[in-house]
PQR file with spaces between the fields and no chain letter, atoms N, CA, C, O and H, PARSE charges and radii, in Angstrom:
ATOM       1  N    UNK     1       6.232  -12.920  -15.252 -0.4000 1.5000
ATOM       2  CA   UNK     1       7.023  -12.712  -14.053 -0.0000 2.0000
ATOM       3  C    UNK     1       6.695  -11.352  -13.451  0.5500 1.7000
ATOM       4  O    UNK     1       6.340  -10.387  -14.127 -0.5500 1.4000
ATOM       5  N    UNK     2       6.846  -11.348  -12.081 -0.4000 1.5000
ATOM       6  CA   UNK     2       6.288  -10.210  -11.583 -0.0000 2.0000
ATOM       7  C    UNK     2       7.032   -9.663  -10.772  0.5500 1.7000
ATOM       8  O    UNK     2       7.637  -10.228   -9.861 -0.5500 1.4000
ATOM       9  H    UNK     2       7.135  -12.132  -11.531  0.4000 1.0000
ATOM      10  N    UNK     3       7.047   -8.373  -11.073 -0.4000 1.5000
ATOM      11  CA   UNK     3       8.724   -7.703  -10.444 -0.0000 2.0000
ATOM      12  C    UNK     3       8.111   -7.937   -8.462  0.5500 1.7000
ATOM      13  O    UNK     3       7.105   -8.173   -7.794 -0.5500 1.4000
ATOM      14  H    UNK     3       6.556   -7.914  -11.813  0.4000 1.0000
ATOM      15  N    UNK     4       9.482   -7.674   -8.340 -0.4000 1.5000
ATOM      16  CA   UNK     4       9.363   -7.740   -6.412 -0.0000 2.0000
ATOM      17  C    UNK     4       9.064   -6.093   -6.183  0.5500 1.7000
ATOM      18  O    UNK     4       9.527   -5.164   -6.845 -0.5500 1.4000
ATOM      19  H    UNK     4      10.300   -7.482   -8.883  0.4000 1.0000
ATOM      20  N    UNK     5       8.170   -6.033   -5.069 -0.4000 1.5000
ATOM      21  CA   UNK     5       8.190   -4.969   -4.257 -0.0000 2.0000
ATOM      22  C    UNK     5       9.242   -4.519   -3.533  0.5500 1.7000
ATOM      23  O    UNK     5       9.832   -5.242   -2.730 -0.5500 1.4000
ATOM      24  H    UNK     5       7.795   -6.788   -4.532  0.4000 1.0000
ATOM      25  N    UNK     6       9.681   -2.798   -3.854 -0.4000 1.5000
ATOM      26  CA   UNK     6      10.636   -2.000   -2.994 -0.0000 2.0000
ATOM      27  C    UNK     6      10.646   -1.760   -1.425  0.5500 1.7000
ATOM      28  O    UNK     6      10.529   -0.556   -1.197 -0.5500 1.4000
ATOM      29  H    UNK     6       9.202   -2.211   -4.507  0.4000 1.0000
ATOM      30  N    UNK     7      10.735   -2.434   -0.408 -0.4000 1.5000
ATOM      31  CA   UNK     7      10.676   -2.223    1.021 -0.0000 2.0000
ATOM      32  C    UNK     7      11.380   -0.989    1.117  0.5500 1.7000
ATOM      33  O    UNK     7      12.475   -0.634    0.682 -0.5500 1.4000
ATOM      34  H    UNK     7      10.830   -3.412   -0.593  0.4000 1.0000
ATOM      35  N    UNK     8      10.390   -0.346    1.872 -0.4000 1.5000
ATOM      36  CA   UNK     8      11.171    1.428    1.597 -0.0000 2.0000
ATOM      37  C    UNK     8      11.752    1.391    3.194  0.5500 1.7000
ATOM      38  O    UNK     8      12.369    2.442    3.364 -0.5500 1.4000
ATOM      39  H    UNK     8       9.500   -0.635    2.225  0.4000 1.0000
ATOM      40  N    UNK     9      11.774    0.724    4.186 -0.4000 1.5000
ATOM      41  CA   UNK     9      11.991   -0.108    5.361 -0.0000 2.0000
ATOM      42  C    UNK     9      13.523   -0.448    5.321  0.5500 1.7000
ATOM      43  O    UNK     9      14.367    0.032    6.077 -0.5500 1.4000
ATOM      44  H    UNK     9      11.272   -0.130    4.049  0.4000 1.0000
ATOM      45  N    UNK    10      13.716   -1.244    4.438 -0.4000 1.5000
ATOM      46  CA   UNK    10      15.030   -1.436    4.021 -0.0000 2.0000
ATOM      47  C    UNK    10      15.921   -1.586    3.156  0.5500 1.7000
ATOM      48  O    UNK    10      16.898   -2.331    3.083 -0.5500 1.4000
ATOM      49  H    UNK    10      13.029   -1.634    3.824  0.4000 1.0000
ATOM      50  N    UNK    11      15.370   -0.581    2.311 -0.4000 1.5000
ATOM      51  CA   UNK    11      16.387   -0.060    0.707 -0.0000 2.0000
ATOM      52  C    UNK    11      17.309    0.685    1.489  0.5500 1.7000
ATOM      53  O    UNK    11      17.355    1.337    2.532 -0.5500 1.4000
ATOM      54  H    UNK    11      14.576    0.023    2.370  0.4000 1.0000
ATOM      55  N    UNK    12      18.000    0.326    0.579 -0.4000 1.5000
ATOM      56  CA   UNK    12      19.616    1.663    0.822 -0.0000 2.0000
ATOM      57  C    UNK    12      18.853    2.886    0.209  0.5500 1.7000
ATOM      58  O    UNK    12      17.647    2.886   -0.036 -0.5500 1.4000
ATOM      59  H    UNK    12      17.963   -0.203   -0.269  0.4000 1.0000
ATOM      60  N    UNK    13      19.866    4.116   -0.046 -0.4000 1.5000
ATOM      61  CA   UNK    13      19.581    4.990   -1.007 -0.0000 2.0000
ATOM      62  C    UNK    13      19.303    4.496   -2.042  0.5500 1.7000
ATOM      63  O    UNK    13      18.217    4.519   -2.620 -0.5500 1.4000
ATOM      64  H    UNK    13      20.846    4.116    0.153  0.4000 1.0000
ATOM      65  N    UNK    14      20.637    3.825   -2.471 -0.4000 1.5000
ATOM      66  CA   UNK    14      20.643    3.473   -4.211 -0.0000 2.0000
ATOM      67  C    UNK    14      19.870    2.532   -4.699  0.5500 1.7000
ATOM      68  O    UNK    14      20.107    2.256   -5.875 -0.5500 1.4000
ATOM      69  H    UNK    14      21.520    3.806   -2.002  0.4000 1.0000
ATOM      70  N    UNK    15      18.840    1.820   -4.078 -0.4000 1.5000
ATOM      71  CA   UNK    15      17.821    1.304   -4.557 -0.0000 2.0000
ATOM      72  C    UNK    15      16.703    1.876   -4.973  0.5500 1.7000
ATOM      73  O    UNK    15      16.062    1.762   -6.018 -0.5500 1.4000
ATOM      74  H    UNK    15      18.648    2.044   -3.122  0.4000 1.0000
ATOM      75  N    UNK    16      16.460    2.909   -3.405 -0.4000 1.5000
ATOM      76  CA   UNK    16      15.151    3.801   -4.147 -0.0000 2.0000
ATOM      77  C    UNK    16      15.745    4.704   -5.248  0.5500 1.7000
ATOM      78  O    UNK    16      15.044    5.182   -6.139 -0.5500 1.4000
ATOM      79  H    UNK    16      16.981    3.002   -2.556  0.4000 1.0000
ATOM      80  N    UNK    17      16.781    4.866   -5.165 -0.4000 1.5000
ATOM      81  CA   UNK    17      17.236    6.000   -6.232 -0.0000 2.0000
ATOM      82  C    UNK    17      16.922    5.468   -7.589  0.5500 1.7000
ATOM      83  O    UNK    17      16.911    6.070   -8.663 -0.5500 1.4000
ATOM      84  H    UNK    17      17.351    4.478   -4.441  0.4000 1.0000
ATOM      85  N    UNK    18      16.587    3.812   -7.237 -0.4000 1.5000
ATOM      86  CA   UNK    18      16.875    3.289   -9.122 -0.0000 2.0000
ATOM      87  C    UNK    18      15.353    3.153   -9.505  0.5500 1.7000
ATOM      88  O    UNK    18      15.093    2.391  -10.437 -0.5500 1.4000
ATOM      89  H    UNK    18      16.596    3.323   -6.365  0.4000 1.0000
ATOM      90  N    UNK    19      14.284    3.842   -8.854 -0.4000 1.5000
ATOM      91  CA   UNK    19      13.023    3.627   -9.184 -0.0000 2.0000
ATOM      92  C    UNK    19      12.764    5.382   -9.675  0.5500 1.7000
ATOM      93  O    UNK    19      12.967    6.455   -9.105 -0.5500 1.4000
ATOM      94  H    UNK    19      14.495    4.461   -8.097  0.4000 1.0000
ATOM      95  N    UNK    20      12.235    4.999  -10.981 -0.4000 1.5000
ATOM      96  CA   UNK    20      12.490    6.448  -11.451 -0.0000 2.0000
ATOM      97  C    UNK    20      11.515    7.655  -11.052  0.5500 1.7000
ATOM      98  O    UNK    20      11.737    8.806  -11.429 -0.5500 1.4000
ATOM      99  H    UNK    20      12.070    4.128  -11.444  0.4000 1.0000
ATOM     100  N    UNK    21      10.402    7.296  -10.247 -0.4000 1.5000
ATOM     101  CA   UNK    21       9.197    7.872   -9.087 -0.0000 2.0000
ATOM     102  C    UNK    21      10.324    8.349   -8.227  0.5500 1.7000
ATOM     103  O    UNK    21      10.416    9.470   -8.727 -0.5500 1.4000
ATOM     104  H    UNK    21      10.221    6.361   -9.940  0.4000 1.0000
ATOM     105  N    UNK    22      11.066    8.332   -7.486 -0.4000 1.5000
ATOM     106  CA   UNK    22      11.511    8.350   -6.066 -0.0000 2.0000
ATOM     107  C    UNK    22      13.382    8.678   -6.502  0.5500 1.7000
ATOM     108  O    UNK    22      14.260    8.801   -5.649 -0.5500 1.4000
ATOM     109  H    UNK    22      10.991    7.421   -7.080  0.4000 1.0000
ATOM     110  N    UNK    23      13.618    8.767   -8.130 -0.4000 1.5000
ATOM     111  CA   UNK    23      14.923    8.926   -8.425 -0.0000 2.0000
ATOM     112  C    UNK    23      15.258   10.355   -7.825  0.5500 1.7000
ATOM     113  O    UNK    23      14.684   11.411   -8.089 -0.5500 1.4000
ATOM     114  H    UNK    23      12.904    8.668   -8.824  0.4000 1.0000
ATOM     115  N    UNK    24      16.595   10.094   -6.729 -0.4000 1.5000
ATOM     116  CA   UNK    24      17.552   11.478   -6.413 -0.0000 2.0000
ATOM     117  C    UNK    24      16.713   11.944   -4.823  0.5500 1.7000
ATOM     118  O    UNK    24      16.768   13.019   -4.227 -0.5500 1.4000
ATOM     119  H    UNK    24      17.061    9.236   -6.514  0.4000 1.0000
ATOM     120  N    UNK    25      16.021   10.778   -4.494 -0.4000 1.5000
ATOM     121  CA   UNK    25      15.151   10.924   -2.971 -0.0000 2.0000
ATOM     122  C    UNK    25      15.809   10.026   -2.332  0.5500 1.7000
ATOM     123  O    UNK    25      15.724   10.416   -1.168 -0.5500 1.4000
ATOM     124  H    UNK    25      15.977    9.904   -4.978  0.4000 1.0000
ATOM     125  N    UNK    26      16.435    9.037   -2.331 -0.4000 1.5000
ATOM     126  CA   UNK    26      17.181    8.004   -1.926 -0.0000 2.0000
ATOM     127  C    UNK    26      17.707    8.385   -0.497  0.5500 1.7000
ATOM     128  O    UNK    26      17.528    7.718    0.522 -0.5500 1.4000
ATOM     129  H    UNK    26      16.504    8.720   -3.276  0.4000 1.0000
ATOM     130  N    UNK    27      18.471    9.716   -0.609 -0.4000 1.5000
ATOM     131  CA   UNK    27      18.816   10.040    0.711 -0.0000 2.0000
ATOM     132  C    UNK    27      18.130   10.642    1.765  0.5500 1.7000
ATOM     133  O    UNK    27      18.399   10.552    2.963 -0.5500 1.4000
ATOM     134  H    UNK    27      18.618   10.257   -1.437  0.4000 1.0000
ATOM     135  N    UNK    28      17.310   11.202    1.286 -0.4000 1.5000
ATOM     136  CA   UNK    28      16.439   11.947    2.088 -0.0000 2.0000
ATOM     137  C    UNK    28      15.799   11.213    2.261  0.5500 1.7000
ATOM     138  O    UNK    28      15.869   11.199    3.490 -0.5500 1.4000
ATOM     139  H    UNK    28      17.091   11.275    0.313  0.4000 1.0000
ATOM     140  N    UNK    29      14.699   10.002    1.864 -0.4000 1.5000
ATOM     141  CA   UNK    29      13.893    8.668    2.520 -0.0000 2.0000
ATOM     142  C    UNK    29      14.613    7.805    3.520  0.5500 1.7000
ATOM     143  O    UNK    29      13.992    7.236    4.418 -0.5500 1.4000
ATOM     144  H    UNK    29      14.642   10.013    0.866  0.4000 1.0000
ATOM     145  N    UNK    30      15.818    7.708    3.386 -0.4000 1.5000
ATOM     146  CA   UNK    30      16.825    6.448    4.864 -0.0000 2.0000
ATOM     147  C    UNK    30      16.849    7.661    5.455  0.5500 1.7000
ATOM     148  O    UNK    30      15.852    7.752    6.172 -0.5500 1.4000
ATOM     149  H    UNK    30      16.322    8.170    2.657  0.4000 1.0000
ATOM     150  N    UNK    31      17.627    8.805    5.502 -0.4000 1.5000
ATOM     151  CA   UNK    31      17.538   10.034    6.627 -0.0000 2.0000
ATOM     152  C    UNK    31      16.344   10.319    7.442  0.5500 1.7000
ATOM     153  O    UNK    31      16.373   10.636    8.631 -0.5500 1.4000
ATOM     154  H    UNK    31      18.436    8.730    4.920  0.4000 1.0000
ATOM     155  N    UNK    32      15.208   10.173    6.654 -0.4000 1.5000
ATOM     156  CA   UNK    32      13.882   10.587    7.017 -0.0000 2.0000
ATOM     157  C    UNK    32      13.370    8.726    8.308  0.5500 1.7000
ATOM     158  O    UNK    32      12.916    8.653    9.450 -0.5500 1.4000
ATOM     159  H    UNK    32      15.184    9.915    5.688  0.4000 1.0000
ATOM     160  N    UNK    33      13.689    7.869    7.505 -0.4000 1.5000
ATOM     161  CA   UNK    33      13.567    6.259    8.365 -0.0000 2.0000
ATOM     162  C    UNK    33      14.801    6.784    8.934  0.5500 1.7000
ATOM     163  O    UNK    33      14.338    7.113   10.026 -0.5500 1.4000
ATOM     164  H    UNK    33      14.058    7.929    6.577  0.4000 1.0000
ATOM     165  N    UNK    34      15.929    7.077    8.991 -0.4000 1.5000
ATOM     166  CA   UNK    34      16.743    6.723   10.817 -0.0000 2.0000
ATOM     167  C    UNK    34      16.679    8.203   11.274  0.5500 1.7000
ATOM     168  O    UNK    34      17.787    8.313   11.799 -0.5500 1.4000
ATOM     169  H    UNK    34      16.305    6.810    8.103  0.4000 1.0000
ATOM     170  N    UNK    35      16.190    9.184   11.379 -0.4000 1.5000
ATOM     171  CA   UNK    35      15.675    9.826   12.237 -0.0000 2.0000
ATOM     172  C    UNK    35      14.038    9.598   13.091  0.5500 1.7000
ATOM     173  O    UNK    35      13.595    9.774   14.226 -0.5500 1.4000
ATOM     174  H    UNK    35      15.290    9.095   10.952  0.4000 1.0000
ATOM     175  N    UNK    36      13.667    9.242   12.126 -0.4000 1.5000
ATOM     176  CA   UNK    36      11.941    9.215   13.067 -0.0000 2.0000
ATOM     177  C    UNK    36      11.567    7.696   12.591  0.5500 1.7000
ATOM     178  O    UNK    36      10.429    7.686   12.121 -0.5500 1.4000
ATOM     179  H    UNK    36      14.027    9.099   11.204  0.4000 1.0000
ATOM     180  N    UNK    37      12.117    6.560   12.577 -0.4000 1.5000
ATOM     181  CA   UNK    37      12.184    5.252   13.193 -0.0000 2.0000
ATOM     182  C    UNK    37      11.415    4.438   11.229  0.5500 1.7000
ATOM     183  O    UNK    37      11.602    5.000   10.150 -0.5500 1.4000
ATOM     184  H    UNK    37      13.041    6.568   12.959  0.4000 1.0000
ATOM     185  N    UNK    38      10.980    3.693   11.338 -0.4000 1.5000
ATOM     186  CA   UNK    38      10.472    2.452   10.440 -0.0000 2.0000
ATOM     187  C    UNK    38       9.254    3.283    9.541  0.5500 1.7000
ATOM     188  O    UNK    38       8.512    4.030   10.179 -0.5500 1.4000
ATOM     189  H    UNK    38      10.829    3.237   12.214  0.4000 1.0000
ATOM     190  N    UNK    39       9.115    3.185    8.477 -0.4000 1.5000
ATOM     191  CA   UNK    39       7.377    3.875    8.238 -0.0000 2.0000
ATOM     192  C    UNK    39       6.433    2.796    8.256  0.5500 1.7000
ATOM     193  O    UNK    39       6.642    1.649    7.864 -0.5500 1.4000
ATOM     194  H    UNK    39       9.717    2.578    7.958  0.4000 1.0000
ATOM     195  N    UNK    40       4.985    3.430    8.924 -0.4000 1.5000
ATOM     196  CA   UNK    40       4.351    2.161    8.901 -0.0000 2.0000
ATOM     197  C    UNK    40       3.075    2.440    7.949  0.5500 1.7000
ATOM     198  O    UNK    40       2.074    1.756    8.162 -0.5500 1.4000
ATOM     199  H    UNK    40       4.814    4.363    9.243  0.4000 1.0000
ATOM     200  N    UNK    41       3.047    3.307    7.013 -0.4000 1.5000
ATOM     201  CA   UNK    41       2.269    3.375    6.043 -0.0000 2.0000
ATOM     202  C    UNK    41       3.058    4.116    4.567  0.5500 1.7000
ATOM     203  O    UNK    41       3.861    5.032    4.747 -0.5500 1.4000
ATOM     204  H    UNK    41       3.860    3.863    6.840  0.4000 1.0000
ATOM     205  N    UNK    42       2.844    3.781    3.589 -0.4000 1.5000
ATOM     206  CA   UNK    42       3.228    4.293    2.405 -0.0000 2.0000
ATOM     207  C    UNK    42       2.850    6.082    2.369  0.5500 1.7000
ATOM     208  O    UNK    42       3.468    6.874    1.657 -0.5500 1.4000
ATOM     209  H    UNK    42       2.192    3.037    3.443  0.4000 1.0000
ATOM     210  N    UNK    43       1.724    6.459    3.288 -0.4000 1.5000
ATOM     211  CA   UNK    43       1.287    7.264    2.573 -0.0000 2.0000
ATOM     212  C    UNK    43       2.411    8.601    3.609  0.5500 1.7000
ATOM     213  O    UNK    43       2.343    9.807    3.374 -0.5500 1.4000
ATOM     214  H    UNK    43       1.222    5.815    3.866  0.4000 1.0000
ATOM     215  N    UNK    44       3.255    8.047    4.595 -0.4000 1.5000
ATOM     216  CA   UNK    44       4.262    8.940    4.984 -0.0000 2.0000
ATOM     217  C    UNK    44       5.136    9.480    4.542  0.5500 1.7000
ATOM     218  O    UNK    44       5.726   10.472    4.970 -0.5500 1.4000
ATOM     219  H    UNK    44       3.311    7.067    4.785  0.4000 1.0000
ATOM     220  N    UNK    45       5.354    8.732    3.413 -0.4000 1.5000
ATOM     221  CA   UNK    45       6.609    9.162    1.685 -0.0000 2.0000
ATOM     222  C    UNK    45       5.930   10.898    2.143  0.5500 1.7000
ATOM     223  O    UNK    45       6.552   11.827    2.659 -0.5500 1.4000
ATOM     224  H    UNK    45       4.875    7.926    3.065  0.4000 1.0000
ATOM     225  N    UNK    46       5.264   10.873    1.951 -0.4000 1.5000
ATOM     226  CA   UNK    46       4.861   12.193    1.926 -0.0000 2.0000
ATOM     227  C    UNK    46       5.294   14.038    2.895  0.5500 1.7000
ATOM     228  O    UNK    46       5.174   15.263    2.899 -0.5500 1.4000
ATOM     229  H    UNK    46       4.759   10.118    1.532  0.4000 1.0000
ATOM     230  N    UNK    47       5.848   12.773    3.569 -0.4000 1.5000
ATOM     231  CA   UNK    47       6.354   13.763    5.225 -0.0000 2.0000
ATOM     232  C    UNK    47       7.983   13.966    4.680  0.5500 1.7000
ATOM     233  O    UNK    47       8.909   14.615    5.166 -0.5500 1.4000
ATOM     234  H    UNK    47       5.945   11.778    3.565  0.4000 1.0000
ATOM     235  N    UNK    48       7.905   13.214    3.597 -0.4000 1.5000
ATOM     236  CA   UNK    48       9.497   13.389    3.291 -0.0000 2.0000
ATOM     237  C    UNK    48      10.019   14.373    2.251  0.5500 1.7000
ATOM     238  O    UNK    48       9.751   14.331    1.051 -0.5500 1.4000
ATOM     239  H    UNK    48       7.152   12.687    3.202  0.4000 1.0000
ATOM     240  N    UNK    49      10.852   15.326    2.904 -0.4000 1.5000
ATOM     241  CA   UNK    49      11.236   16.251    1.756 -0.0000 2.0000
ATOM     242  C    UNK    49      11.586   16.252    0.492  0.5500 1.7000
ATOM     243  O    UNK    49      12.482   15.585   -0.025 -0.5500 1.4000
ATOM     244  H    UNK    49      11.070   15.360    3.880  0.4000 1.0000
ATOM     245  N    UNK    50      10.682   17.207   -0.139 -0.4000 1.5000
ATOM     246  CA   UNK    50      10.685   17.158   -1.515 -0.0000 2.0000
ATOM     247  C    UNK    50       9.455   16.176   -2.260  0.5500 1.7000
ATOM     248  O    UNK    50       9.306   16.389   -3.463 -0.5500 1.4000
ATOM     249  H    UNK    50       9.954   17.749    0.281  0.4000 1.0000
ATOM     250  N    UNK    51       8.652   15.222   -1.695 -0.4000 1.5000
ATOM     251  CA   UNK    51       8.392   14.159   -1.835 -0.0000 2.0000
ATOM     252  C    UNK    51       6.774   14.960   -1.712  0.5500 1.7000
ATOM     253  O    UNK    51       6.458   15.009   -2.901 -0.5500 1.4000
ATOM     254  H    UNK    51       8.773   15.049   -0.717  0.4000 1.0000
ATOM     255  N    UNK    52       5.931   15.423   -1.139 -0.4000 1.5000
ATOM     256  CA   UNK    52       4.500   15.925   -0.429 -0.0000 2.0000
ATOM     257  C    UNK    52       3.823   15.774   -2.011  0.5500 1.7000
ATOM     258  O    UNK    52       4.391   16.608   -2.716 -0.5500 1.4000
ATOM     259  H    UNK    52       6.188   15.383   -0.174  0.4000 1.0000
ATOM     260  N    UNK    53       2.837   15.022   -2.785 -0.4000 1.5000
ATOM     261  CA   UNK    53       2.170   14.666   -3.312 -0.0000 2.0000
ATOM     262  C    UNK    53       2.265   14.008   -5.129  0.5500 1.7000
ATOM     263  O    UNK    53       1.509   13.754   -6.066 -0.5500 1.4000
ATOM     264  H    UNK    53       2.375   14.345   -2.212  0.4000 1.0000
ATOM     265  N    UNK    54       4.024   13.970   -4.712 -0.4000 1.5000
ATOM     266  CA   UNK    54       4.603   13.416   -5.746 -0.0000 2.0000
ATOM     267  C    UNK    54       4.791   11.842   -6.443  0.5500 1.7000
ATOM     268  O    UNK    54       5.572   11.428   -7.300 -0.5500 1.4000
ATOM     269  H    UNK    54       4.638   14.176   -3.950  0.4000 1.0000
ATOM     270  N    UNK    55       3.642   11.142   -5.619 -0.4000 1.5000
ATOM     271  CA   UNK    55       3.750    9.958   -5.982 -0.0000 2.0000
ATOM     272  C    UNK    55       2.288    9.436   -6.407  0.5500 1.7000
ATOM     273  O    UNK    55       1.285    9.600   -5.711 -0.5500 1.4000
ATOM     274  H    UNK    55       3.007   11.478   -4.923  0.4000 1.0000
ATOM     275  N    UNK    56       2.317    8.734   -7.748 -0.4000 1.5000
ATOM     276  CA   UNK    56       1.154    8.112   -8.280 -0.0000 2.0000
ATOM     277  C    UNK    56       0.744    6.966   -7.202  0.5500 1.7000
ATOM     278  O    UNK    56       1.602    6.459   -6.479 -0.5500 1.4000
ATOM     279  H    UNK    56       3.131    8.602   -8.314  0.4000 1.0000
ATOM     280  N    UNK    57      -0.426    6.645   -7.152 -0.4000 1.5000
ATOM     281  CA   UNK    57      -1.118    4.997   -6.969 -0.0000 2.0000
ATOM     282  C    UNK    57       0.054    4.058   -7.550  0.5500 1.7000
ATOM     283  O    UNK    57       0.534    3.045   -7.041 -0.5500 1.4000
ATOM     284  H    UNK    57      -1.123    7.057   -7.740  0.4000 1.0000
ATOM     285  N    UNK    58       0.271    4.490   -8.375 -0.4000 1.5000
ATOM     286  CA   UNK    58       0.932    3.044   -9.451 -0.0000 2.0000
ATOM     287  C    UNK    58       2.166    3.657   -8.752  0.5500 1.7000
ATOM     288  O    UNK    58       2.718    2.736   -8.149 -0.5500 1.4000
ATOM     289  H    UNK    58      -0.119    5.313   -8.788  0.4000 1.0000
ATOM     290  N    UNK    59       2.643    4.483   -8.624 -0.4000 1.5000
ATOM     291  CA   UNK    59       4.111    4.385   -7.936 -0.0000 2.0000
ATOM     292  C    UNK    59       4.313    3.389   -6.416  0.5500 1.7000
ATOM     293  O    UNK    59       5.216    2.592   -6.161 -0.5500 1.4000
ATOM     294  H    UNK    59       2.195    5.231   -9.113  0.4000 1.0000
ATOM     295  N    UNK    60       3.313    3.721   -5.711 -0.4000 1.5000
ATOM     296  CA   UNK    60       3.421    3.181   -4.418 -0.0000 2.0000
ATOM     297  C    UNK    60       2.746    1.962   -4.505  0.5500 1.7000
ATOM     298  O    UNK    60       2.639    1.342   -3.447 -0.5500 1.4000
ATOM     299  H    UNK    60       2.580    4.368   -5.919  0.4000 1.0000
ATOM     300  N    UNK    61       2.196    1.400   -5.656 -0.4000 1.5000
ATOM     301  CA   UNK    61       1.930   -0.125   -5.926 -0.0000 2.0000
ATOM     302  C    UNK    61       3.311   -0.793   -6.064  0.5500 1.7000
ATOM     303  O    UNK    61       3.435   -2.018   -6.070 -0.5500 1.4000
ATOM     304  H    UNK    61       2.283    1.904   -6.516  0.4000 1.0000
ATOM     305  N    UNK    62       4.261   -0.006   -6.166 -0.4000 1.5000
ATOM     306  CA   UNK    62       5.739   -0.949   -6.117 -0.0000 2.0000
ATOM     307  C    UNK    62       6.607   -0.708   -5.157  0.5500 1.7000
ATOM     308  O    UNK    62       7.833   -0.782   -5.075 -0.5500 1.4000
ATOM     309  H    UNK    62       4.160    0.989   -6.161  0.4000 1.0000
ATOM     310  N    UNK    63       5.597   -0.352   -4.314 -0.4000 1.5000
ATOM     311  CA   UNK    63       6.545   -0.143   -2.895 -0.0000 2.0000
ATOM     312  C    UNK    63       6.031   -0.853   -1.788  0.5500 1.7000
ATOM     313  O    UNK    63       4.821   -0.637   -1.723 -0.5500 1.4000
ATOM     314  H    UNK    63       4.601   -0.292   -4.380  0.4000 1.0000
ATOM     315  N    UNK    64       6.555   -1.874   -0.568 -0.4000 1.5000
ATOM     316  CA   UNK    64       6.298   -1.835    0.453 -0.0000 2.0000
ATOM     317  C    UNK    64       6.518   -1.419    1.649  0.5500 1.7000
ATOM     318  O    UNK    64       7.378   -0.546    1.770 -0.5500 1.4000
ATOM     319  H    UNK    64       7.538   -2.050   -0.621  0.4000 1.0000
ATOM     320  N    UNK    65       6.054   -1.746    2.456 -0.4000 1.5000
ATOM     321  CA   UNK    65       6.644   -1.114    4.049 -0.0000 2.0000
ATOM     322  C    UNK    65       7.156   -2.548    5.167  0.5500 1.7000
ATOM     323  O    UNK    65       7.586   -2.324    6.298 -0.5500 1.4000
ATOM     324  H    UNK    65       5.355   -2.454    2.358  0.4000 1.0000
């Protein structure tokens, strides 16, 4: 069985919060999507505070947009 992909599009906080890559970013990723609109690439995690080169390949293999 193969886990589902995280839509970082439309997680609450407390979803991304429960991925332990992205744990305690939860708020600052929806703040970061409803100020400057939808992300349309993974690799914008990055524009998000606290976040600038903190994520593996294999982290953002369980994420979509």
């Amino acid at each position: 069985m193969t886990a589902s992909k995280l839509c970082i599009n439309n997680a609450t906080a407390e979803e991304i919060d429960a991925l332990p890559a992205l744990a305690g970013h939860g708020f600052e990723i929806v703040r970061y999507r409803e100020e400057r609109g939808r992300f349309d690439a993974l690799r914008q995690l990055d524009e998000v505070p606290g976040l600038a080169g903190k994520l593996s390949d294999d982290d953002r293999a369980r994420l979509s947009i």
